[in-house]
Each structure stands twice: as structure tokens, then as C-alpha cells.
N, C-alpha and C positions, 0 to 999 in steps of 0.2 A: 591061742598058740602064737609065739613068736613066727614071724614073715621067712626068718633063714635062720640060720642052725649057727651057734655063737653068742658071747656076750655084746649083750648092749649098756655100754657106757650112758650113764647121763649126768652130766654135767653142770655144776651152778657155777657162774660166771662172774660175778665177781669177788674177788679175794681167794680166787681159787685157779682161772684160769690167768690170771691178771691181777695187780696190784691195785687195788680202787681206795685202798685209805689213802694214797699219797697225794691225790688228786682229788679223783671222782669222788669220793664219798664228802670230802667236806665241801664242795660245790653243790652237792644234791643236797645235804644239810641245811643249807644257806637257800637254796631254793625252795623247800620244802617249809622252812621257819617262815620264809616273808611269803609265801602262799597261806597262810594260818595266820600272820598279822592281816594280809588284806580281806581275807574271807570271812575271819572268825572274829575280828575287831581285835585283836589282841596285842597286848604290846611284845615288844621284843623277849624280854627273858619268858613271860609267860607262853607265849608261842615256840620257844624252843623246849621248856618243859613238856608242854602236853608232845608235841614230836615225840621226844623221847622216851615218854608215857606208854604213849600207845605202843611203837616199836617193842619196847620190853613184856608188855603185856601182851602183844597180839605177834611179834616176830616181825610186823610190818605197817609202820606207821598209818598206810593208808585202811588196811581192814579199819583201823578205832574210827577213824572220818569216814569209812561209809557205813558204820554203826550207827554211831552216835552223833553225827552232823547232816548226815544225807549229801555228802561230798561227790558231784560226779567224779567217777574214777579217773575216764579218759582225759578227763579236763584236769586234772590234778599229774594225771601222770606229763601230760604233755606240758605242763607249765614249769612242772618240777626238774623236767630231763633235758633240758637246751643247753647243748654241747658245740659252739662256734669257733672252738677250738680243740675237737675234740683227742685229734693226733697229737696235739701235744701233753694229753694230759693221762691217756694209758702208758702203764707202766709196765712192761712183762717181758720175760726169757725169751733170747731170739731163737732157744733151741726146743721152743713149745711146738711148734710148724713139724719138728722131726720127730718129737716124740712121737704126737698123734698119727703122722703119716704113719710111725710104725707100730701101732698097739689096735692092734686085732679086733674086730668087731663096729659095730653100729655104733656112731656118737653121735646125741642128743644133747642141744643146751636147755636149760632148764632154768629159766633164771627169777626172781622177782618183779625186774626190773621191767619194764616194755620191752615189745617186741623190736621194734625200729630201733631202739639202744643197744637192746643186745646184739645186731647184725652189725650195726655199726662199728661196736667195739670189736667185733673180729672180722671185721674190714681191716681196721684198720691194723691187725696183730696181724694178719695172713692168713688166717687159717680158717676162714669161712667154706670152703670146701672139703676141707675135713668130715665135716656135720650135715647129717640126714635131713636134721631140721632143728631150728629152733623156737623154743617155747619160751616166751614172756607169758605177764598178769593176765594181760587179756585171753591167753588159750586156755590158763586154767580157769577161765571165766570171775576173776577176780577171785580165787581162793589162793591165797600168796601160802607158798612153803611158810610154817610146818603144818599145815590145815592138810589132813589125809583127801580131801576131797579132789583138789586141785592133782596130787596125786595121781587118783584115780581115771582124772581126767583126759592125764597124758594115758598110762596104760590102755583106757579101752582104745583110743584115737588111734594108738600105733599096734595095736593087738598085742598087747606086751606082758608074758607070764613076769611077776617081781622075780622068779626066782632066777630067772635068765638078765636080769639087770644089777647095776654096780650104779649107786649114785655115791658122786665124787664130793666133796660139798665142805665146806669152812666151817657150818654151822653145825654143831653139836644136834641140838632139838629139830633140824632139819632131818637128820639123819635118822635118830629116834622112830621119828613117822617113819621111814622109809623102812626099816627096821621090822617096825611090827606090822608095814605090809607083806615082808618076806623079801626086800632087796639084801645085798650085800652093801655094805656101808665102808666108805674110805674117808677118811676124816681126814683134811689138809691141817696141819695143826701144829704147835712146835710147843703146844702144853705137855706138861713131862707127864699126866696122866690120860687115861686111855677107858670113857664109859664100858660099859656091860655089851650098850649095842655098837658100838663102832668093832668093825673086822680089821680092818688098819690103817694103823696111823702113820702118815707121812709128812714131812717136814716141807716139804715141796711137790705139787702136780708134774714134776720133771723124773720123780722117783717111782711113776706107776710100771714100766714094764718093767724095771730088774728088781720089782720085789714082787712077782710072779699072783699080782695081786686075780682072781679068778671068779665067774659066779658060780651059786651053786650048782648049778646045771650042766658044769664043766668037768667037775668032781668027781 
């Protein structure tokens, strides 16, 4: 049973809470490619393929390297995420800080990313006390969204019924899973169509309280 009476928000963090194509993600790209040339021996385009390989196939480039390579995780995430300029390079609405101070409930980040990235990135946005807690790779024990497990692992941790949760999320097949655990599903998304399991679709993370979006458990 949920902790207190209310929805609980959870959150994936980038391209959701924040802009990470405009920056972050082609920096982690770049990091991520030349960690796969130095480890894997590989040259440059073929190191950007298999990257791209795995992401498409597994959601998260690193599940395919600790398949199929035996890739320490921590070591890959830590090599891949070095952000020495990291204030200048998130991108996001300075009216994200108000929405959240005013929309009701428990918010949880959820993100792929590590843990220490994702605090950092909402350091640097303001709104790191907004959030109960955040979840990077390592609390879902390296089971990266859309893997149900990883899931699961937030739920029992926080004592969390899905149907008392609203995961927020950019990604289609993230949602899915979240879906047929029994969350409510909010798709960030400005595709003009709208899957079977997403509940609603919003063009912006700034458009959650005036479209009266609700869990079940409110209803």
C-alpha cells in the first residue's frame, strides 16, 4: 500500500523534464562511441553502430554491453556521463520549478541515466526539492526502462500500488511496460498519434496540471 493517500508522479528525466537532445545527448553519444572504440577495439563508425544497435534493441545501449561484452556497468556509466560543464549545457522552462511546486502528490525521478547525473541535472534546473527521491541505473539494479523488472524494483522499494502512480516519460515502449503493470501513462510527445496504452498526451511536461491529468486511484 502506498505511504500517504494521493498520486505519485514518476518521472523520466531526460527529454521530458528537460531538453537533453540539444546538448546532453549528443555529448553522451560521443562518450559512449569512444568508450566502445577503446574497449571493444573498434573503429569509429563501427563503434557508433553497434551504440545504436543495442539502444534500438535493448532501449539502452548499455543492457547489449553487459550481455554481450561483460561491460562493467559503473565503469561505463562513469566514463560515459562527465559533464564539466554541465550548467551550460541543460536546456529547460524556467516555469518547470512552479509547475511542480503546484501539482499534487509524491514525485519520483526515474531516469536511465545514473544516479549522480540525474541530481545534478536538477541542481542545476532548481527543482531538486520538489522530488521524494531519485532513481538512476544503479537502483534499478541495472535493469534500464523498458525492462518490467527495474520497474518493479522502484515499486516494492517505495511500497508503491501502480495503480496510485502516473509515469511521465518521452518514451513510447517505456510506457507500454508501465502500462501493463497497471500505471497511468502520460506521454511527452508532439507525434500527432496517441498508442492504445498511453492516457495522455502532452506536447510539453508544463501542460500536466491543466489537463487534469489523475491516477486511477483518484477516480
Amino acid at each position: 500500500m502506498p505511504r500517504r493517500a494521493g498520486p505519485v508522479w514518476v518521472f523520466d528525466l531526460d527529454n521530458t523534464l528537460h531538453n537533453a537532445s540539444a546538448h546532453i545527448f549528443p555529448h553522451i553519444n560521443r562518450a559512449m562511441t569512444a568508450y566502445l572504440m577503446r574497449h571493444l577495439e573498434l573503429d569509429e563508425p563501427a563503434a557508433n553502430q553497434l551504440r545504436m544497435d543495442y539502444w534500438k534493441r535493448y532501449g539502452a545501449t548499455l543492457l547489449g554491453l553487459m550481455r554481450h561484452h561483460q561491460i562493467d556497468p559503473r565503469h561505463f556509466l562513469d566514463e560515459t556521463h562527465q559533464f564539466p560543464e554541465l550548467h551550460r549545457m541543460v536546456v529547460f522552462d524556467r516555469a518547470l520549478g512552479h509547475m511542480l511546486r503546484h501539482l499534487p502528490g509524491r514525485k519520483i525521478v526515474f531516469s536511465n541515466g545514473p544516479q549522480a547525473y540525474a541530481r545534478a541535472v536538477l541542481q542545476v534546473m532548481g527543482v531538486a526539492r520538489h522530488f521524494d527521491d531519485v532513481w538512476g541505473v544503479e537502483q534499478m539494479r541495472f535493469h534500464p526502462k523498458p525492462l518490467a523488472r527495474g520497474f518493479r524494483h522502484l515499486l516494492h522499494a517505495h511500497r508503491l500500488h501502480p495503480a496510485h502512480c502516473i509515469l511521465v516519460e518521452d518514451s513510447a515502449e517505456n510506457l507500454r511496460t508501465a502500462k501493463r503493470l497497471g500505471m497511468q501513462t502520460v506521454w511527452i510527445s508532439t507525434s500527432p498519434r496517441q498508442p492504445a496504452w498511453v492516457d495522455y498526451r502532452l506536447r510539453s511536461v508544463l501542460q500536466l496540471a491543466r489537463h487534469g491529468v489523475r491516477s486511477h486511484a483518484s477516480r
